[in-house]
NUROFI-14422 format. One record per residue (C-alpha): residue in one letter; x, y, z. Coordinates in nm, 4 decimals, decimal comma, padded with zeros to 6 digits. Example, Ala and Ser with C-alpha at 12.3 -4.5 7.8 and 13.67 -1.06 7.14 Angstrom:
# NUROFI-14422
@r=a&east=01,2300&north=-00,4500&up=00,7800 .
@r=s&east=01,3670&north=-00,1060&up=00,7140 .
//
This chain:
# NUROFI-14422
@r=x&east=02,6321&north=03,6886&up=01,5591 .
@r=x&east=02,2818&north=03,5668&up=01,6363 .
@r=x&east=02,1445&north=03,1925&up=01,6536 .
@r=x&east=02,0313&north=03,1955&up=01,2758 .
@r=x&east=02,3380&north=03,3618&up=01,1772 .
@r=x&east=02,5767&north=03,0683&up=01,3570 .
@r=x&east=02,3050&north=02,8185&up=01,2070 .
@r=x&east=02,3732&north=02,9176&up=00,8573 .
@r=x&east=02,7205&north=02,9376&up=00,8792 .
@r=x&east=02,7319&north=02,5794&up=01,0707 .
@r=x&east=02,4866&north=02,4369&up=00,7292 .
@r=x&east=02,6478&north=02,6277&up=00,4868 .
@r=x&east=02,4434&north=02,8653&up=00,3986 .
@r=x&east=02,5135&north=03,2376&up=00,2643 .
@r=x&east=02,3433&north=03,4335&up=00,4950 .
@r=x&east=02,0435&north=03,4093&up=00,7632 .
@r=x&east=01,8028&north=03,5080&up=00,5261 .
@r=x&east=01,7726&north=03,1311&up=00,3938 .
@r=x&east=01,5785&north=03,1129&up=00,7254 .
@r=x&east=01,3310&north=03,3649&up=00,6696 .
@r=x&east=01,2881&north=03,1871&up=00,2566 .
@r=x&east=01,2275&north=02,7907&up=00,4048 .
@r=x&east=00,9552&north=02,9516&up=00,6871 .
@r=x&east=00,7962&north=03,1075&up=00,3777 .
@r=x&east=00,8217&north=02,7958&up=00,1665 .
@r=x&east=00,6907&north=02,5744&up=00,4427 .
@r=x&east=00,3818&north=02,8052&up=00,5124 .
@r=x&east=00,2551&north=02,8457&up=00,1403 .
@r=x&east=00,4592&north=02,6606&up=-00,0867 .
@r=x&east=00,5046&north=02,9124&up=-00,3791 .
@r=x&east=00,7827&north=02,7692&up=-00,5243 .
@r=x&east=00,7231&north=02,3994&up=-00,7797 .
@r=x&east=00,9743&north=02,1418&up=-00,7612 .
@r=x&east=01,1337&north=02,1929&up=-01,1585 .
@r=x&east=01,0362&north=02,5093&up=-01,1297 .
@r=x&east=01,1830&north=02,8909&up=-01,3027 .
@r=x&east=01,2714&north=03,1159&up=-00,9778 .
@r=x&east=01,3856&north=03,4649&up=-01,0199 .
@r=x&east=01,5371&north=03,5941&up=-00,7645 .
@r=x&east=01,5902&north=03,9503&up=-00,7001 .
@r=x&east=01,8588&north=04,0843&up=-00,4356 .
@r=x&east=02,0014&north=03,7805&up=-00,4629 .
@r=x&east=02,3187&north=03,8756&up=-00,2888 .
@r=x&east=02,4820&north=03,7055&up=-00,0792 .
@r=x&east=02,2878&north=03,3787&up=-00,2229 .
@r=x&east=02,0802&north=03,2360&up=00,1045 .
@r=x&east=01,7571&north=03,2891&up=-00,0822 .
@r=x&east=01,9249&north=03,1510&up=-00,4025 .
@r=x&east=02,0471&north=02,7957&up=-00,2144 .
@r=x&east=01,7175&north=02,7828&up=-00,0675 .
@r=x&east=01,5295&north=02,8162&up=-00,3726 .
@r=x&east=01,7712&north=02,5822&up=-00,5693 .
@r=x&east=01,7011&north=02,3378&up=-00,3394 .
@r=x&east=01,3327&north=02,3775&up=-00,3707 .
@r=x&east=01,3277&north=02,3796&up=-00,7144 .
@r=x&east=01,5759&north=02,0448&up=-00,7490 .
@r=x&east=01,7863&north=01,9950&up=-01,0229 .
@r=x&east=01,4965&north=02,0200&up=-01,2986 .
@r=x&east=01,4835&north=02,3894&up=-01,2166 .
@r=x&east=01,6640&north=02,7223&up=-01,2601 .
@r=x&east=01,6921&north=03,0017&up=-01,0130 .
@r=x&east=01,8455&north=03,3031&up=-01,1796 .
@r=x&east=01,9528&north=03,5696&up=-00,9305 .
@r=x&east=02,0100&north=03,9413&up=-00,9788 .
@r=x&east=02,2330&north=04,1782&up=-00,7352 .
@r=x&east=02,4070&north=04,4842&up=-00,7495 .
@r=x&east=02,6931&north=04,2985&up=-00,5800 .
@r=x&east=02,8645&north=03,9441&up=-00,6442 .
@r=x&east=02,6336&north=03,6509&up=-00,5353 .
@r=x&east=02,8648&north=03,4263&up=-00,3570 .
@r=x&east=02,7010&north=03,0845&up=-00,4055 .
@r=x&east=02,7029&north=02,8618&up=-00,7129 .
@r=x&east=02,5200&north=02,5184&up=-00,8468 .
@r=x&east=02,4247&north=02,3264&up=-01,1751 .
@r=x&east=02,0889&north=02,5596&up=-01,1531 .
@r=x&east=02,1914&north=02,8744&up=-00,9940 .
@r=x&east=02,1917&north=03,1398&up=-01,2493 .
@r=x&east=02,3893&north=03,4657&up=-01,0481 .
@r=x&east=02,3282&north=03,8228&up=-01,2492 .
@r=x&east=02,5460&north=04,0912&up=-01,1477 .
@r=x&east=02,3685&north=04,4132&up=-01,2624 .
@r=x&east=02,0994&north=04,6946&up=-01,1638 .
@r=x&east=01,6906&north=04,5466&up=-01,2314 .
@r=x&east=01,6458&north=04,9140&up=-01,3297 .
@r=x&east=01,8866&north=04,9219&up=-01,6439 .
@r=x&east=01,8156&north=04,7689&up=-01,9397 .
@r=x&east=02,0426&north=04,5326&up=-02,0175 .
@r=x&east=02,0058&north=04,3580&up=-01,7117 .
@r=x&east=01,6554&north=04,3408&up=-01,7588 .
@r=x&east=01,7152&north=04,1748&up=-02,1357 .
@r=x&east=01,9029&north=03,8960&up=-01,9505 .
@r=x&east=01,6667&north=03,8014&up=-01,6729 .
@r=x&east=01,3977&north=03,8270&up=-01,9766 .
@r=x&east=01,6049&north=03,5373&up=-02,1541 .
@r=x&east=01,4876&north=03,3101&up=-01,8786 .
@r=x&east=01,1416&north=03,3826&up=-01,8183 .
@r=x&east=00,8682&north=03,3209&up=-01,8153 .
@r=x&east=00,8857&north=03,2508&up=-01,4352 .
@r=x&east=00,7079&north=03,0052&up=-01,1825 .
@r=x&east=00,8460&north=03,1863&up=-00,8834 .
@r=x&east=00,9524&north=03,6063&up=-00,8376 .
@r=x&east=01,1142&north=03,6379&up=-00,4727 .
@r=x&east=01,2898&north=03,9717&up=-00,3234 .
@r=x&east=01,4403&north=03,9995&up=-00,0606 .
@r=x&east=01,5330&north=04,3176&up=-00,1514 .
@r=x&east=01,6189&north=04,6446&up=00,0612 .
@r=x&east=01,7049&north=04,9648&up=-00,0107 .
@r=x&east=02,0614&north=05,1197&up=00,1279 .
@r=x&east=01,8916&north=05,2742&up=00,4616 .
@r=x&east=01,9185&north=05,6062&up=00,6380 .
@r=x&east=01,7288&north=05,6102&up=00,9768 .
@r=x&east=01,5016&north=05,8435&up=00,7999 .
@r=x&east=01,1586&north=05,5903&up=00,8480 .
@r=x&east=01,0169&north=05,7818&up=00,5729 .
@r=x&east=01,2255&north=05,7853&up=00,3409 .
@r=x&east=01,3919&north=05,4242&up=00,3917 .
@r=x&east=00,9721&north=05,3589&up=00,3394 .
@r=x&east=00,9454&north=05,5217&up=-00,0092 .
@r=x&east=01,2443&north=05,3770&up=-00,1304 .
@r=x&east=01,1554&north=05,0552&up=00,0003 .
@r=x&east=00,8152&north=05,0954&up=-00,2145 .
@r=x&east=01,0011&north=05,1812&up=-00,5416 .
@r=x&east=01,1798&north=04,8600&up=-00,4961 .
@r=x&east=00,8198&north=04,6552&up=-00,4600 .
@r=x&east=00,6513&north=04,8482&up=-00,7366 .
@r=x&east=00,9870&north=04,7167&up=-00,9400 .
@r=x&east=00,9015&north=04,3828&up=-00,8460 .
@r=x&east=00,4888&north=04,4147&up=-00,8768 .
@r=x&east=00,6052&north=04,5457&up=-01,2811 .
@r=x&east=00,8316&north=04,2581&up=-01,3399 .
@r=x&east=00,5479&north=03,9943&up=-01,1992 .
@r=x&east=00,3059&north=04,1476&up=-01,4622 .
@r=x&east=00,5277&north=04,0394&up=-01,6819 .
@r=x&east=00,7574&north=03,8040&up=-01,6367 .
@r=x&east=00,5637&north=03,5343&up=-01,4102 .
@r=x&east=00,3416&north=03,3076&up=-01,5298 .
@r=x&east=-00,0220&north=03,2635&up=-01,4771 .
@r=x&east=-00,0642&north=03,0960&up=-01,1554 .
@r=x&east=00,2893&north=03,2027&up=-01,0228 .
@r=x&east=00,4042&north=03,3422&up=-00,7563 .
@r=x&east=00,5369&north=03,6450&up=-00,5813 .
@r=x&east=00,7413&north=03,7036&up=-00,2557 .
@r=x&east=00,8652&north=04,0692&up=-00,2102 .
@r=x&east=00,9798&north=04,2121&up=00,1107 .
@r=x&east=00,8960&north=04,5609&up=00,2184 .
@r=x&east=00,8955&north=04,7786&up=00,4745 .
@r=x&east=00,6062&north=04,8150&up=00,7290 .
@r=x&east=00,3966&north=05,1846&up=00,6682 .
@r=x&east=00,0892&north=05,3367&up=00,5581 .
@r=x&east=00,1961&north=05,1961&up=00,2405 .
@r=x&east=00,0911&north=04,7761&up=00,3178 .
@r=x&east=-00,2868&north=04,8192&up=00,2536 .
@r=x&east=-00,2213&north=04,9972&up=-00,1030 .
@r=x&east=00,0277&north=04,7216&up=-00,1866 .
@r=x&east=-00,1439&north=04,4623&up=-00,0228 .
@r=x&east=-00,4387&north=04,5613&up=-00,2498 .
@r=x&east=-00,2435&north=04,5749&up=-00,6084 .
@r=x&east=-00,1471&north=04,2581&up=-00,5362 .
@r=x&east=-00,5305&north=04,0886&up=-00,4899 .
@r=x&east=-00,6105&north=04,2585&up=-00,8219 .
@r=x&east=-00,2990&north=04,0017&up=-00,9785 .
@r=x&east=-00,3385&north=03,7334&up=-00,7418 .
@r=x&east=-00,5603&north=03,5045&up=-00,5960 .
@r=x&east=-00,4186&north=03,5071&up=-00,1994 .
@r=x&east=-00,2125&north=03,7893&up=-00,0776 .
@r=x&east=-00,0951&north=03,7967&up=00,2558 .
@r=x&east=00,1729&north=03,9453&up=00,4498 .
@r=x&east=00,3750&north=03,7192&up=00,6426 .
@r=x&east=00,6628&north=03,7939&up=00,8873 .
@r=x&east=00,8891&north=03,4904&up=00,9471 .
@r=x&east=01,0627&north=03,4125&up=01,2764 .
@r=x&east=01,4093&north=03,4453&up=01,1420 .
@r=x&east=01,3728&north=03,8058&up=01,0811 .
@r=x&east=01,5065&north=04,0527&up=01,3722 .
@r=x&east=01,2447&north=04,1311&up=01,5966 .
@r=x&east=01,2911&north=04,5162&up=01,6208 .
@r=x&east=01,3005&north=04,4924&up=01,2256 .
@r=x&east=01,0217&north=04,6713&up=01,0794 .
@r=x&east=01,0551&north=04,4261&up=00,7141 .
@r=x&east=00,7618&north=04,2149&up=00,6338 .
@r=x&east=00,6924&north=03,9839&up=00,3394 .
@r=x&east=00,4468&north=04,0124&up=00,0728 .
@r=x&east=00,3058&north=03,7122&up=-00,0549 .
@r=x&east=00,1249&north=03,6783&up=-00,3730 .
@r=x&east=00,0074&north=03,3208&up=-00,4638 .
@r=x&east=-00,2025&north=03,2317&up=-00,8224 .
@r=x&east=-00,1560&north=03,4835&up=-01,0307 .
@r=x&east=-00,4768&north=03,5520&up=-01,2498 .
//
């Protein structure tokens, strides 16, 4: 167990990843106070109690996970289901439109850099879809994804959406990690 992992389990959080979500927060504030969060990967529900706590009791953060989000609160909104089937897709719909789209999101990996890339990408073209529709104009979009050839082509999709895209890798994350975060601020 690492120093961020015995830190979140000593303030109660789900995971370590709540670390990585406040160093984003601090640096560009993309999430509003009352805000609509969506919150994809949600599981085990660090980014969620973050982002509930950003957002204050005047907002909603509605997570989505293949698995059971562990966390709960008067605005947490937990989603068991696939973002790729449709009915899941109806329900996170029922919420929007969206101040706020954060992933944290990873595909299952296999040592293969390549191919733990690609499927990495599929998962942040996903995301770049659901912003186009689902977030509002001037929202805001956090997606992880994996560091490759790929960053300049995403990084560029984005600043055709968004006023200030940058990529951003917080402290928290493991240094021999190869994740790094999107971040898409104003949406046009």
């Amino acid at each position: 167990m690492d120093s961020y992992a015995r830190k979140a389990h000593k303030e109660g959080y789900a995971s370590r990843s709540a670390y990585k979500l406040q160093a984003i927060i601090k640096k560009f504030h993309p999430i509003p106070q009352g805000g609509r969060v969506l919150d994809l990967g949600a599981a085990p529900g660090g980014w969620m109690q973050v982002a509930a706590e950003t957002v204050g009791l005047n907002g909603i953060v509605v997570g989505v996970d293949l698995g059971q989000v562990s966390v709960t609160g008067d605005n947490i909104r937990p989603i068991v289901g696939n973002i790729f089937d449709p009915s899941c897709l109806e329900k996170i719909r029922s919420w929007a439109p969206y101040d706020s789209i954060i992933s944290d999101m990873a595909p299952k990996t296999t040592g293969i850099k390549i191919r733990d890339q690609e499927q990495s990408q599929a998962l942040v073209d996903c995301v770049i879809s659901l912003s186009d529709e689902l977030l509002k104009r001037r929202g805001s979009l956090i997606a992880k994804i994996f560091q490759g050839a790929s960053m300049d082509y995403y990084t560029n999709e984005l600043k055709k959406r968004f006023k200030s895209v940058r990529n951003y890798k917080p402290k928290a994350s493991r240094e021999r990690s190869f994740e790094t975060y999107l971040i898409a601020l104003h949406k046009h």
